[in-house]
N, C-alpha and C positions, 0 to 999 in steps of 0.2 A: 504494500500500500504506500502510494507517493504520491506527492502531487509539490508543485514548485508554488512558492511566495517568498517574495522579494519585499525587500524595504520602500520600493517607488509605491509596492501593492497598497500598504500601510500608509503611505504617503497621502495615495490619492483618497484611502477611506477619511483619514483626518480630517481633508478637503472635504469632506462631505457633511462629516460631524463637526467642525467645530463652531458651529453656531452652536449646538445644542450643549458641546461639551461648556463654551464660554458662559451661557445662559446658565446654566447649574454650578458653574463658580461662584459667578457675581450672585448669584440667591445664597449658595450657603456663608461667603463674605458681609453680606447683609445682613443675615442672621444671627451670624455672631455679633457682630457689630451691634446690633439691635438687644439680642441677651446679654452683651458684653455693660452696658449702660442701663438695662432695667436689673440686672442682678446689685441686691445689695452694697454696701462700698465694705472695704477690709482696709481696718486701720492696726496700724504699726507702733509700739512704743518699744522703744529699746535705752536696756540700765547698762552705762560702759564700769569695766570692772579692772583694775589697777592688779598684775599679774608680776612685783617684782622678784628679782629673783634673790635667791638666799647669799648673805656674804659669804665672804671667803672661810672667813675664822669658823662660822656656824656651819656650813660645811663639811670642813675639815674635823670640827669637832664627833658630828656624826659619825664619819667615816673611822675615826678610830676609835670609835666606842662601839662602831658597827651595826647603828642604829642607821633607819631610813629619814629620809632629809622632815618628813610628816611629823616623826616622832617629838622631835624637837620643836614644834610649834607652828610648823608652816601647812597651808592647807594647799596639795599641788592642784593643776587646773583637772587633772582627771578626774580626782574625785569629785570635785566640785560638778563637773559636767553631770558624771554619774548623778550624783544626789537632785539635780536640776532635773533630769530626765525620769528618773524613779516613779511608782508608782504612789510609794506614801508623798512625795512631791506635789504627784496629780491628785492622789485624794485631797491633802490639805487644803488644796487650791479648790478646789470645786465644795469641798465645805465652809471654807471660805466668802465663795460665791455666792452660795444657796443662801446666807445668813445676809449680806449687803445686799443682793440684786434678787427679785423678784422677777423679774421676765426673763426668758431666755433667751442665756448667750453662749457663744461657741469663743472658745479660743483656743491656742495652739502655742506651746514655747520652744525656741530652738536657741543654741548656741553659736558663735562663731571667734575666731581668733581674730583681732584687731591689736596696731603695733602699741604694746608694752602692756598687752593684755586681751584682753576678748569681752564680750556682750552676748546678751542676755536678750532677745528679741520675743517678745509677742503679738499675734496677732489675732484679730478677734471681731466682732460685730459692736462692739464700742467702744468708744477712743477713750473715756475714762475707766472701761473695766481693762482693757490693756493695760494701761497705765498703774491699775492699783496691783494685777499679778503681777508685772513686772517688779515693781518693791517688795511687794508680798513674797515670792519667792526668793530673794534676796535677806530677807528677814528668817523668813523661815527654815533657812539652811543653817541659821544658828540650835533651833529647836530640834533638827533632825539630830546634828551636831553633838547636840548635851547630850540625847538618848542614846547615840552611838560612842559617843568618846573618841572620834576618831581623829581628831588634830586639838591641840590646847591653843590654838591662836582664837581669839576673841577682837572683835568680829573676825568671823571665817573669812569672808573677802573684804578689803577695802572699794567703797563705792566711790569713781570719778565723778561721775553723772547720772542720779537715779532718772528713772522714767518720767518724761511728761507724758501729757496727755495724749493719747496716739494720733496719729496724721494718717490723711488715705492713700492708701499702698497703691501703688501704679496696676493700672489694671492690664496695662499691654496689650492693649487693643490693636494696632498695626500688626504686633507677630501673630496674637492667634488670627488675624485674621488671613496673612499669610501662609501659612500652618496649612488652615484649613481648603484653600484655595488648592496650596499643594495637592493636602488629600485629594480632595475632588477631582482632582486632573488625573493622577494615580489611578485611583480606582475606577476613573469611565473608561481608562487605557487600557486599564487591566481586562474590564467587561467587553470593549471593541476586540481585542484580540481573543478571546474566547469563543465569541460569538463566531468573529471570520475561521476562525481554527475550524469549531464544528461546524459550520456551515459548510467547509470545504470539504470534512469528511465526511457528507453526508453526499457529496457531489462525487467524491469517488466511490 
């Protein structure tokens, strides 16, 4: 079973679709566009956090006592992350929640390294409840802290800049809309050559 197609084959079906393929870009580009501005807005508040590093002497002293650098009073950014991601973190946080805010709200916290330290990012459905987990979980790493014993430095982290009130996150309307444009083009590409595939063998 044979049959010949060529790329001119493909060429000329294009020529024939691409009204229909271009018509089904620009609708689902509009679409997004359109959900991209009636969806909710997501705002951002982020605590920056002061990550220095341990002297030399305090170090050293470690080292020959053969203790780890934590032991001696310094809280490293691992842990800290850990404890920030944790689930007693997230229950805190959401009991928290439930006692301030009455209506529901979603938020989300991540971490990132920023120079001579890292931050504390959340994001959420209101700009002052981002703002209060962001301190809130900065505070609260002391509480996790006491229960666990695991570093003697008081406060756990030094705070450069706690959270304001959160700002609305860029929605990135150009890329998805891009994105999706992509798809669309992809996937009628994919459907035209399917269709001429079996179409052809059905000719043979």
């Amino acid at each position: 079973m044979k049959y010949d197609m060529d790329i001119f084959h493909y060429a000329t079906i294009y020529k024939k679709e691409w009204k229909r393929m271009v018509f089904l870009m620009i609708l689902a580009i509009c679409i997004t566009i359109l959900i991209s501005f009636i969806q909710p807005a997501t705002y951002r508040s982020t605590v920056t956090i002061l990550a220095p590093k341990e002297s030399g002497q305090a170090s050293a002293i470690g080292r020959y006592l053969g203790l780890p650098s934590l032991a001696i009073g310094s809280s490293s950014d691992e842990i800290v992350f850990s404890m920030l991601k944790s689930r007693r973190m997230s229950g805190d946080i959401n009991e928290y929640l439930s006692s301030k805010y009455k209506r529901k709200v979603w938020w989300n916290l991540d971490t990132y390294i920023v120079t001579g330290g890292y931050a504390i990012e959340v994001k959420g459905s209101d700009p002052e409840m981002t703002r209060d987990v962001a301190n809130f979980a900065v505070q609260n790493l002391d509480k996790i802290n006491q229960e666990l014993q695991v570093a003697t430095q008081k406060p756990m982290v030094k705070v450069l800049d706690p959270a304001l009130k959160g700002v609305p996150a860029d929605r990135n309307v150009p890329k998805k809309a891009v994105s999706v444009g992509l798809f669309i083009f992809l996937i009628y590409s994919i459907f035209v050559f399917f269709r001429e595939y079996f179409s052809q063998l059905k000719k043979v």
